[in-house]
C-alpha positions as CSV (number, residue, x, y, z in Angstrom):
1,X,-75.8,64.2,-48.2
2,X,-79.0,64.7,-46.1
3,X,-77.0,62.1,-43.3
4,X,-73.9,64.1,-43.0
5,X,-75.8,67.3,-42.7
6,X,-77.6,66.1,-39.9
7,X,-74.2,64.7,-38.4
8,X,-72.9,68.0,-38.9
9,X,-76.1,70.0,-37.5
10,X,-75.8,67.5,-34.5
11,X,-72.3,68.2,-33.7
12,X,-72.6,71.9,-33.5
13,X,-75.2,71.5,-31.3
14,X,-73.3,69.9,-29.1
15,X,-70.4,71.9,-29.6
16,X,-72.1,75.1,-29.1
17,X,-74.1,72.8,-25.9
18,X,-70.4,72.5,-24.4
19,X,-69.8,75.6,-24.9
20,X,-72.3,77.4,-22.5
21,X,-71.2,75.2,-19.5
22,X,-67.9,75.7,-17.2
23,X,-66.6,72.4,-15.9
24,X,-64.0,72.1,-13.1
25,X,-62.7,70.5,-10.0
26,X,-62.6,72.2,-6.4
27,X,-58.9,70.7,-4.6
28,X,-57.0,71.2,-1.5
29,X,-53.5,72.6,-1.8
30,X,-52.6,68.8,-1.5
31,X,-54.5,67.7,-4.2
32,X,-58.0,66.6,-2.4
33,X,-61.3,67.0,-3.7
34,X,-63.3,69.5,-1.6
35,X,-66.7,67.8,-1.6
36,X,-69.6,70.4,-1.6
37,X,-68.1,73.3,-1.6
38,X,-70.7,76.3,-2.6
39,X,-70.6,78.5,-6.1
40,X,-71.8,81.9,-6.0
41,X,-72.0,85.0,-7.9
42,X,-73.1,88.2,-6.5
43,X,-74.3,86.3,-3.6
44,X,-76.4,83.9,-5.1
45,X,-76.1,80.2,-5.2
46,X,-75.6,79.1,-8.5
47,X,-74.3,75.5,-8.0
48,X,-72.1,73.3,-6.0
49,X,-69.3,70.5,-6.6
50,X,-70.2,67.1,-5.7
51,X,-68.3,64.6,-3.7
52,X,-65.5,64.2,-5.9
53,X,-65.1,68.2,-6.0
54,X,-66.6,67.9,-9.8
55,X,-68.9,71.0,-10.6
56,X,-70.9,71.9,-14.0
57,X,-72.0,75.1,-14.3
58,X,-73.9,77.5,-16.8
59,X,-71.6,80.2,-18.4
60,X,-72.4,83.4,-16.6
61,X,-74.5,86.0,-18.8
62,X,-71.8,88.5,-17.6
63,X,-68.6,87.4,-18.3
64,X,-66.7,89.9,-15.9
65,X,-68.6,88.9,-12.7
66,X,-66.4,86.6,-10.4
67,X,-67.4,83.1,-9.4
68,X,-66.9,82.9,-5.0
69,X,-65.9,78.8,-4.0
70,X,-66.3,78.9,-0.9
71,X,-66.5,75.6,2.2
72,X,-66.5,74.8,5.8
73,X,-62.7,74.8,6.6
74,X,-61.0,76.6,3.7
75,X,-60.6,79.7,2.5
76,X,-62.9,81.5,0.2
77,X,-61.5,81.8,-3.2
78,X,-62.7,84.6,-6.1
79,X,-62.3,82.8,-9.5
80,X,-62.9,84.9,-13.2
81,X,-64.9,83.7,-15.8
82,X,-61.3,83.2,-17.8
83,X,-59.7,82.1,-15.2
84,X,-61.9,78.7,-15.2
85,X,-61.8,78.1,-18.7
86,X,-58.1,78.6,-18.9
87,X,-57.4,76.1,-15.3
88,X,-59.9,74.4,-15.0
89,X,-59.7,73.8,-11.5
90,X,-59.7,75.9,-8.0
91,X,-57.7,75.1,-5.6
92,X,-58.8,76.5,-1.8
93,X,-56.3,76.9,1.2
94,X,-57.6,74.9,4.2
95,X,-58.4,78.1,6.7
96,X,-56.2,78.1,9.9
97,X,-58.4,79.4,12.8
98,X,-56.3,81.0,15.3
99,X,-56.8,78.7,18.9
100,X,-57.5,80.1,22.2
101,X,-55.2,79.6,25.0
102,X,-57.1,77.8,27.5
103,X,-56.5,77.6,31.2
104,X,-57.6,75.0,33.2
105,X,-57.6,74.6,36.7
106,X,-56.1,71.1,37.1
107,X,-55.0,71.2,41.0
108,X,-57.1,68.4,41.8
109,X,-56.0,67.0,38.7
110,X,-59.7,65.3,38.1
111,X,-61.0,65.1,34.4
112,X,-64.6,64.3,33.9
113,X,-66.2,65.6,31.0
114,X,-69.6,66.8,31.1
115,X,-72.8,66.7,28.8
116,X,-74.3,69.8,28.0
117,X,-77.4,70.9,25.4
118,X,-80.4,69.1,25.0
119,X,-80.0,66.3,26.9
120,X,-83.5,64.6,26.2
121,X,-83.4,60.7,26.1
122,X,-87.1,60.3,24.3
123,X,-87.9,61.3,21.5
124,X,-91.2,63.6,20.3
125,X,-90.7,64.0,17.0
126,X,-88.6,64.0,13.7
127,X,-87.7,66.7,11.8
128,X,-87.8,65.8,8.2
129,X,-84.7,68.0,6.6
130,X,-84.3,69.2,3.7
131,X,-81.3,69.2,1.2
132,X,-78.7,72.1,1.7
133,X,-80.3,74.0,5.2
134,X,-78.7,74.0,8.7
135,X,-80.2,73.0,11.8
136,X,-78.3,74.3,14.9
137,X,-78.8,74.5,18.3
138,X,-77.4,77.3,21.1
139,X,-75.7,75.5,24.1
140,X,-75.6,78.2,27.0
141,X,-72.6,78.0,29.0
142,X,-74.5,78.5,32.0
143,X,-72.0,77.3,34.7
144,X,-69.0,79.1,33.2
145,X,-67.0,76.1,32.9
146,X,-63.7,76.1,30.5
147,X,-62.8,73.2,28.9
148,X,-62.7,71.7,25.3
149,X,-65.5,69.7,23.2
150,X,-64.9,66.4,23.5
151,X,-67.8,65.6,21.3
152,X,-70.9,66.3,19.5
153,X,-74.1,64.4,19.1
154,X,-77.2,64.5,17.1
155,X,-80.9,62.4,17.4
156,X,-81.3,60.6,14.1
157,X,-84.4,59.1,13.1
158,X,-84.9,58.3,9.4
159,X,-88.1,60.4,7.6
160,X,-90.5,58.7,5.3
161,X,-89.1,58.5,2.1
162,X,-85.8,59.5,3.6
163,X,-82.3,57.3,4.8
164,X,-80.9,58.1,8.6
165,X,-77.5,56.9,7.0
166,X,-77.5,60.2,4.3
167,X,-74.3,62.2,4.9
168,X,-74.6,65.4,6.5
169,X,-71.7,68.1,7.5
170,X,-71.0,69.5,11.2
171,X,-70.6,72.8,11.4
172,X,-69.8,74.8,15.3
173,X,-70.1,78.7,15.5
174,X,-69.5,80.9,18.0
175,X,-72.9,83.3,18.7
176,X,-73.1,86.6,17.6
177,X,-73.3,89.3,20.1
178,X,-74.9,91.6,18.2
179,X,-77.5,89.3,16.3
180,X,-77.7,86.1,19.2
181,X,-77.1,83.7,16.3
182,X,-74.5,81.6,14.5
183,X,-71.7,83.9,14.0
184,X,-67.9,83.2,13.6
185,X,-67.1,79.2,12.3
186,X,-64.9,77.6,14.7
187,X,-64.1,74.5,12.4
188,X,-61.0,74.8,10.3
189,X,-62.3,71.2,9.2
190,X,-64.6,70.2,6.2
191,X,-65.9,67.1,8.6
192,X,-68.6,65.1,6.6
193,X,-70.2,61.9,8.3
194,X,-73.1,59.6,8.6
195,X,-75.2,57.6,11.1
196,X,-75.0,53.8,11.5
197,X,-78.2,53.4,13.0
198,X,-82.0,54.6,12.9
199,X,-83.6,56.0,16.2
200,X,-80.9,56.9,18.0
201,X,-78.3,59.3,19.5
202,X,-74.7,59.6,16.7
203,X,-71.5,60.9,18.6
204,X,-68.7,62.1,16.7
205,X,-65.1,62.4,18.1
206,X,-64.3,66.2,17.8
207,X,-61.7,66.0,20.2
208,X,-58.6,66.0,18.0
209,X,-59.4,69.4,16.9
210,X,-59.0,71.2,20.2
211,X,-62.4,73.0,20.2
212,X,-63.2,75.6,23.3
213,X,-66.5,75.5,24.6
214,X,-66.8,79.2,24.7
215,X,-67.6,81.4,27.7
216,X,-70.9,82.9,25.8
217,X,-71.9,79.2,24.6
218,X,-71.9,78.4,20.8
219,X,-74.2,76.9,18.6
220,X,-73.7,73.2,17.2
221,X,-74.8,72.4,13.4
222,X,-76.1,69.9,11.1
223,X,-75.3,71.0,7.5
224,X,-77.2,68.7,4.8
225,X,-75.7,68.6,1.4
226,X,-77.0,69.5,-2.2
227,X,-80.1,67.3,-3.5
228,X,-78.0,65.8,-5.8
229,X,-76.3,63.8,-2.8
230,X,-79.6,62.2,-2.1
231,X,-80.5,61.5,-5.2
232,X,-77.5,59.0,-5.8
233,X,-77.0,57.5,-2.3
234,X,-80.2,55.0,-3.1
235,X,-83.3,54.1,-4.9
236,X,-86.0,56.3,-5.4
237,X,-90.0,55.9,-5.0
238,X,-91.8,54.6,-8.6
239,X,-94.1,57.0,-9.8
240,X,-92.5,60.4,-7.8
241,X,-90.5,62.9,-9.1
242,X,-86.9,62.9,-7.7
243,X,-86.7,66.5,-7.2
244,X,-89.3,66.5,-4.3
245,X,-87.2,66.3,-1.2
246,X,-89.8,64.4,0.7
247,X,-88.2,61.5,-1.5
248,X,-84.6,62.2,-1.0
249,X,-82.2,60.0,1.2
250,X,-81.6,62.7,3.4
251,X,-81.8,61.8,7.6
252,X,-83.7,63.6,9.5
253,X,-82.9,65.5,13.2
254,X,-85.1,64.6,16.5
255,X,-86.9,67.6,18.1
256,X,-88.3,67.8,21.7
257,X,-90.7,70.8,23.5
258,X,-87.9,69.8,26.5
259,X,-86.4,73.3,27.5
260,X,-87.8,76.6,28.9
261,X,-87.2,78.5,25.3
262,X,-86.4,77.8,21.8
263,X,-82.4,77.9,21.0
264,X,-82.6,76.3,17.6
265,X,-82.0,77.8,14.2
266,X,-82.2,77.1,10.5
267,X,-80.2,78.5,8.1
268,X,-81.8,77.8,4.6
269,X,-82.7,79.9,1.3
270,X,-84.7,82.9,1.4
271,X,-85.0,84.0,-1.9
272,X,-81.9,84.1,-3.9
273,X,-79.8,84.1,0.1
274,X,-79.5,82.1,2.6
275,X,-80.4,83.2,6.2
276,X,-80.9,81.9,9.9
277,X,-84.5,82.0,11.4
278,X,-85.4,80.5,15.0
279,X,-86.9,76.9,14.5
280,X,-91.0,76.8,15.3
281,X,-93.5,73.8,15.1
282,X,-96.0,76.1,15.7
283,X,-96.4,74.1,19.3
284,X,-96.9,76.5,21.8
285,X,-94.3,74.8,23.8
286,X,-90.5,75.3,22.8
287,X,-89.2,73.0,20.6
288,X,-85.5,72.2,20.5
289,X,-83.1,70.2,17.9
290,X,-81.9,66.9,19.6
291,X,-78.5,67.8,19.4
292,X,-75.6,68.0,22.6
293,X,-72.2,67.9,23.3
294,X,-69.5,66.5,25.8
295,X,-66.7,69.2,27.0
296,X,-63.4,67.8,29.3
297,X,-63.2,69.8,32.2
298,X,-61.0,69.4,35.1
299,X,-62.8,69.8,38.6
C-alpha cells in the first residue's frame, strides 16, 4: 500500500511538473526549425528555442499576456498562452525586405571590389564574448561609393576556456539617424556560421543576398547565441560551474586601438532589456572590433 502511494504521489508530481511548462517548436512556413529565435513577454527575455527550434518554457503567472517569437529574417509573431497549449508550435513568415534599386556607373565596365572597415592585419587583443550580446562595428561610407556587399569578415581568436569554432549569427543594420546606432535590419536571412580556424580573419559570402552598402554606412554584427549553445558544442572544465561564460565554447572577436574614434557597439542585457552601448577597454586610445567588409563597385 505504502509503494503505490508513493507511485501515485510521484506521478502527480510530475504531472502537475509538466504542467507548469509550455513546450513547442519555432518553424518556417516550409516546415524549418528556426534556430534561436527569442521569447519575450512584455519585453523581457524569458527564453529561447534551441537549434532544432525546440523551446521549454515556464507557464506565464498571467495567463493573458502574449508570448513575442521573434528572429533575424522573419517576422515577429504574438502567440497566447492558449494558443501554445492548443498548437504547439509557431510558425514565423520569413520577412521580405524591400531592395533598393541601385545604380551603378558601369561605362568603363571595370568591377573591382573594395575593402572597407577595419582593415587591421595584426592583432592587439581578443575580446572574450559572451553568450547572447552583439558586437558591431560602423563602416563610414566615406567615399560615397554605390555598390553591393560582397562580403563580410570577422578576427577570430579563440578565448581561454572558449572554442573559435562556436557558432555565431551575422546580423547588418543600417544606422540610425537619430540615435547613430544600429537601426533598421537589412538581413531578411537567419545566416548562422562558424570559423574553421583560430587566429585569423573568417569571410562569409554575403553576395547572394544583394546587400547595398548604404550611402550613410551601416553597421556589421556578430550575434552570439544562448549559453545553452556553448554548453553542448564541447567538454567543459572539471571542477567549474558551466554557467560561468568564461567556460563556454563561445569564439571570441579581435579588437585593435587602429582608428581615429571608436565605431563599435554592444548590444547586450541591461536589466530585464537589451540595449546598444559604444565598446570601451578603458584604453585611452580607440578601440575597434576586427570586423570588415568587401563591396563590388564598378569604376
Amino acid at each position: 500500500m505504502r509503494k503505490l502511494l508513493f507511485f501515485f504521489v510521484c506521478f502527480l508530481h510530475i504531472s502537475v511538473a509538466k504542467s507548469q511548462v509550455i513546450e513547442g517548436y519555432v518553424i518556417s512556413e516550409n516546415t524549418i526549425p528556426v534556430s534561436y529565435a527569442t521569447i519575450s513577454i512584455n519585453n523581457i527575455v524569458v527564453g529561447f528555442s534551441d537549434l532544432q527550434g525546440k523551446f521549454q518554457l515556464a507557464k506565464p503567472e498571467n495567463l493573458t499576456d502574449s508570448l513575442l517569437f521573434s528572429c533575424g529574417g522573419f517576422v515577429s509573431k504574438k502567440v497566447t498562452y492558449k494558443e501554445l497549449r492548443d498548437v504547439n508550435k509557431v510558425i514565423l513568415k520569413r520577412l521580405f525586405i524591400e531592395l533598393k534599386e541601385v545604380a551603378i556607373d558601369q561605362s568603363n565596365g571595370v568591377l573591382k571590389s573594395l575593402k572597407l572597415g577595419n582593415l587591421s592585419r595584426n592583432l592587439v587583443g581578443s575580446f572574450h564574448t559572451r553568450p547572447n550580446v552583439q558586437y558591431a562595428l560602423f563602416i563610414e561610407n566615406t567615399m560615397k561609393i554605390t555598390g553591393y556587399i560582397k562580403s563580410a569578415s570577422f578576427f577570430i581568436k579563440q578565448p581561454p576556456g572558449g572554442d573559435y569554432r562556436g557558432l555565431f549569427r551575422i546580423r547588418i543594420y543600417k544606422k540610425d539617424p537619430s540615435s547613430n546606432m544600429p537601426g533598421e535590419d537589412l538581413l531578411n536571412q537567419n545566416i548562422l556560421v562558424h570559423a574553421d580556424k583560430n587566429n585569423s580573419w573568417f569571410t562569409v559570402d554575403l553576395s547572394k543576398y544583394n546587400l547595398v552598402f548604404e550611402d550613410d554606412g551601416l553597421f556589421v554584427a556578430m550575434e552570439t547565441l544562448p549559453k545553452e549553445q556553448y554548453l553542448a558544442e564541447g567538454k567543459l572544465k572539471p571542477g567549474i560551474t558551466p554557467t560561468y561564460w568564461n567556460n563556454l565554447n563561445l569564439p571570441g572577436i579581435g579588437f585593435k586601438e587602429s582608428m581615429s574614434k571608436s565605431y563599435s557597439w554592444i548590444k547586450s542585457k541591461a536589466g530585464y532589456n537589451y540595449r546598444w552601448t559604444p565598446f570601451d577597454t578603458g584604453s585611452p586610445n580607440p578601440a575597434n572590433f576586427l570586423i570588415n567588409i568587401d563591396v563590388d563597385v564598378f569604376s
